[in-house]
ZAROGU-207811 format. One line per field, with one value per residue (C-alpha): x, y, z; residue in one letter. Coordinates in Angstrom, 2 decimals, decimal comma, padded with zeros to 5 digits. Example, Ala and Ser with C-alpha at 12.3 -4.5 7.8 and 13.67 -1.06 7.14 Angstrom:
c1 (012,30|013,67)
c2 (-004,50|-001,06)
c3 (007,80|007,14)
type (A|S)
// end
This chain:
c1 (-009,47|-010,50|-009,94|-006,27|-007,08|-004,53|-002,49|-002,03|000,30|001,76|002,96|006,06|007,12|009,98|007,38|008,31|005,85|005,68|003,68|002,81|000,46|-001,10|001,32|004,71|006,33|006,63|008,15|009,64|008,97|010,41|010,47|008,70|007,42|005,98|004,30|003,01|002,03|-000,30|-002,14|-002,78|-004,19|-006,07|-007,74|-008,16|-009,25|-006,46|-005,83|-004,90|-003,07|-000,93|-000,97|000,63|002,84|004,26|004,24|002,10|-000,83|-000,12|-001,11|-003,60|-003,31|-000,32|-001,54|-004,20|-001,43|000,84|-002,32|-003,18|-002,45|-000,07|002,24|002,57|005,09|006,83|009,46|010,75|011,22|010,42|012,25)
c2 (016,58|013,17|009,98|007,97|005,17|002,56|001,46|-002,23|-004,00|-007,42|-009,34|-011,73|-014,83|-012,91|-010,07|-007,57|-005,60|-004,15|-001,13|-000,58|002,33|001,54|-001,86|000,25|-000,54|002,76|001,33|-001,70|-001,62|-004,09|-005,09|-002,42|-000,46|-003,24|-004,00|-000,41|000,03|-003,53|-002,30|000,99|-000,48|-002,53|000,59|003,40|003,59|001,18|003,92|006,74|004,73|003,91|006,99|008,44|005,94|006,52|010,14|010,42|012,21|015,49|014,61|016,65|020,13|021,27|022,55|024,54|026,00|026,72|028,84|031,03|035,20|034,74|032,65|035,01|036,88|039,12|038,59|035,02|035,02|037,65|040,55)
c3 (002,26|001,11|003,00|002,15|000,25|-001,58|001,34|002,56|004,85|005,33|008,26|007,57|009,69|011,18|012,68|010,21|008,88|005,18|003,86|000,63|-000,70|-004,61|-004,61|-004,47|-000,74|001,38|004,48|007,01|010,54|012,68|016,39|018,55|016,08|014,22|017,33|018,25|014,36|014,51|017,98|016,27|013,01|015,12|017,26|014,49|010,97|009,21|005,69|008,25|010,20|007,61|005,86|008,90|009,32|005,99|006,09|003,39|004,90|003,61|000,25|-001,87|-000,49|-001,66|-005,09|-003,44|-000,89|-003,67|-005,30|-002,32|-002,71|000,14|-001,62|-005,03|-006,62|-003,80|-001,40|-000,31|003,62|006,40|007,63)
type (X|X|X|X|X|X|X|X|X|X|X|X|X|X|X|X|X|X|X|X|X|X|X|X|X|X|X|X|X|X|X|X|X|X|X|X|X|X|X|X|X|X|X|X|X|X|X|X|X|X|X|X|X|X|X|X|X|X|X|X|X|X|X|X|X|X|X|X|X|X|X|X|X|X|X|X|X|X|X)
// end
């Protein structure tokens, strides 16, 4: 699975913090979180850490999932 790429984040005055991912925001954190969110961007690898963040890690496997023999034609649930 590739890399995330295309987020960014801003700090405002106030200590909130925005997300954005390709310029379109994707989340607020404020107060505690803010704060967690800033020591773990500083720590890791900044794209993950806001991919995560924003729950949009998952990206780019579905498709392939959706494709696998397991997942055609047949029954929908287990028994």
């Amino acid at each position: 699975m590739p890399a995330p790429q295309g987020f960014s984040y801003a700090r405002r005055a106030d200590g909130t913090v925005v997300l954005t991912h390709r310029g379109r925001a994707a989340g607020t954190l404020r107060g505690r979180r803010a704060d967690t969110f800033l020591a773990e961007v500083e720590a890791g690898d900044p794209q993950l850490v806001m991919a995560r963040w924003t729950g949009s890690y998952r990206f780019g496997n579905e498709r392939t999932a959706r494709e696998h023999p397991r997942h055609q034609g047949g029954r929908t649930g287990r028994r």
